[in-house]
N, C-alpha and C positions, 0 to 999 in steps of 0.2 A: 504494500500500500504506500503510493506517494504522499508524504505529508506536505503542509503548506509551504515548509520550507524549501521541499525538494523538486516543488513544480517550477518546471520550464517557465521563464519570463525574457521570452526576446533573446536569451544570452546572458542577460543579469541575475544575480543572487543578491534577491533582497532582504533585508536586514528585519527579522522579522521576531520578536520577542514571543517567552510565551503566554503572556500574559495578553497577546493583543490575534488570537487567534478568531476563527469566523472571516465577519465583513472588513472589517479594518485589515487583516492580511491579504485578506483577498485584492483587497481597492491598492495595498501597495506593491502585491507583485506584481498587477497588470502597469502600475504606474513606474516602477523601476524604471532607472536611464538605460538602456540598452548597452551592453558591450559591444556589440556588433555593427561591424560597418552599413550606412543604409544604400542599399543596394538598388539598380533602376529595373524596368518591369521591359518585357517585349509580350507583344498580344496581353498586355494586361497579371501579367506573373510574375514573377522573381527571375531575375535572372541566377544569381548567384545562388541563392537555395532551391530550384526548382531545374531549370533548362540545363545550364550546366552541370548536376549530378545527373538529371536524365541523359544526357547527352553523352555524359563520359562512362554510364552503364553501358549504352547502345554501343558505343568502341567498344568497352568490354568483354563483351560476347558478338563482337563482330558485325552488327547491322550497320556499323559507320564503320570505314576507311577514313586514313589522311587525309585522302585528297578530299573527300566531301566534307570535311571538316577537320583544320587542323589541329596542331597542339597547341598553337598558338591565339585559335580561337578561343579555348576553352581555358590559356594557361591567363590569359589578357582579354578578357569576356567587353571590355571596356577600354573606349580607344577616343581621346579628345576628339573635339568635333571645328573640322577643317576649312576655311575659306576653298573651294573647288579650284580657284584660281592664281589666288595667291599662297595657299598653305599655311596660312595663317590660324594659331588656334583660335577660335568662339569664344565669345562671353557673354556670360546674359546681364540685363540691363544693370542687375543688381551689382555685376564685376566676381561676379560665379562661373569658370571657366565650366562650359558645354559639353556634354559626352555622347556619345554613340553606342549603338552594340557593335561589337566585330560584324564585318559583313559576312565572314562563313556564317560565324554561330545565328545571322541575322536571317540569313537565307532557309537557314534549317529551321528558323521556328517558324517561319513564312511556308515551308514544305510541313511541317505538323501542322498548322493552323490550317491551309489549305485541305489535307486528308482528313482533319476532324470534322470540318465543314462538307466535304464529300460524302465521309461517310454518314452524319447525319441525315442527308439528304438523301442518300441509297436508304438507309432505315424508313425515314419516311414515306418513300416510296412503297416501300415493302411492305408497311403496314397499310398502305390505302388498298394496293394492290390485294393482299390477303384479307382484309376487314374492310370493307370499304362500307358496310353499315353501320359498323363500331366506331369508325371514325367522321360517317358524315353525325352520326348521333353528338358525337362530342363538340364537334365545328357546330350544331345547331344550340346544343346545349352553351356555350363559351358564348355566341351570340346573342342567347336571349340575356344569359346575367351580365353581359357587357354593355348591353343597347341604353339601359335606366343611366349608365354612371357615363357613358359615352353623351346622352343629351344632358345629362347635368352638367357636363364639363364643358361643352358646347355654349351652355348658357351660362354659366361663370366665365368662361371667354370673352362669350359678348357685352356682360355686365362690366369686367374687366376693361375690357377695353372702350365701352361708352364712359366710363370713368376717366382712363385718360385720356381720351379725346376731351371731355369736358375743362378736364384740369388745363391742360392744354391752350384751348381757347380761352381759359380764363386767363391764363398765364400771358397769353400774347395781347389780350385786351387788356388786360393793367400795362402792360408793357407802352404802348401804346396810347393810355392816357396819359401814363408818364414821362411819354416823349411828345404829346403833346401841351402839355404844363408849362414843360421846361421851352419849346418854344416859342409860349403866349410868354413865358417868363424873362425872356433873353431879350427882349426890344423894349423891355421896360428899364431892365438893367442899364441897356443904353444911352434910354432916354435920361436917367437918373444920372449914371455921369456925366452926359453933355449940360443937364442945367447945373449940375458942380460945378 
């Protein structure tokens, strides 16, 4: 049995009495500072805890070769990010230099992404083909409890937006008497210097 001190938190081991056992250790292992480096996502994942051990399993038992990805992919997963022209590295606005994935390792999650998405679609297929009662029932069923929250959301749309449309115009008509003000304002001002 894992106790509170011994759960996983990001990498960190947090400092946990025993006196302060329950909700309060709980609220501080998940809040621990992480020891671990934070690492960027390709297709929405982890590179470094996910693609990369996937990837250096598949070399493993041979489903990747070098050449489809090298060591260098997987040893440097992470490669600054280049001016095309001039080589120059990237920086974002804040003066946070820019990163990339490797382009092997980038290609191959692009080659998993794509077969996950094929093969979905082959399943799909295969269930309508096989069931196509069970599945027009479900498409009809999804439909009817979708249709109430689909016109509600339609009409909080429209409410939404007759709202700032009104804001709007009201914004641009105060703007507007108050640019008209100042110029009933401004040839009086004149007239007041010249009789000074």
């Amino acid at each position: 049995m894992t106790t509170l001190t011994e759960a996983p938190t990001n990498g960190a081991t947090p400092i946990v009495s025993p006196d302060s056992i329950g909700i309060k250790a709980s609220f501080q292992a998940m809040l621990a500072p992480s020891s671990k480096a934070i690492s960027r996502k390709a297709w929405g994942i982890d590179v470094a805890t996910l693609w990369v051990p996937y990837f250096t399993a598949a070399r493993a038992i041979g489903a990747l070769d070098d050449l489809e990805l090298p060591d260098d992919a997987l040893g440097a997963p992470f490669r600054l990010r280049r001016d095309p022209d001039t080589n120059e590295v990237k920086f974002s606005r804040t003066g946070r230099p820019l990163f990339t994935v490797a382009p092997h390792l980038n290609d191959m999650v692009n080659r998993a992404r794509d077969n996950y998405v094929a093969g979905l679609m082959e399943h799909t297929r295969m269930v309508m083909d096989e069931r196509p009662e069970a599945y027009r029932d479900q498409v009809e069923r999804q439909h009817k409890a979708g249709t109430p929250i689909n016109h509600k959301e339609a009409a909080d749309l429209d409410t939404a937006t007759a709202a700032l449309q009104e804001a709007a115009q009201a914004a641009a008509l105060a703007a507007a008497a108050e640019a008209e003000t100042e110029t009933e304002a401004a040839p009086n001002s004149r007239r007041s210097r010249k009789a000074a």
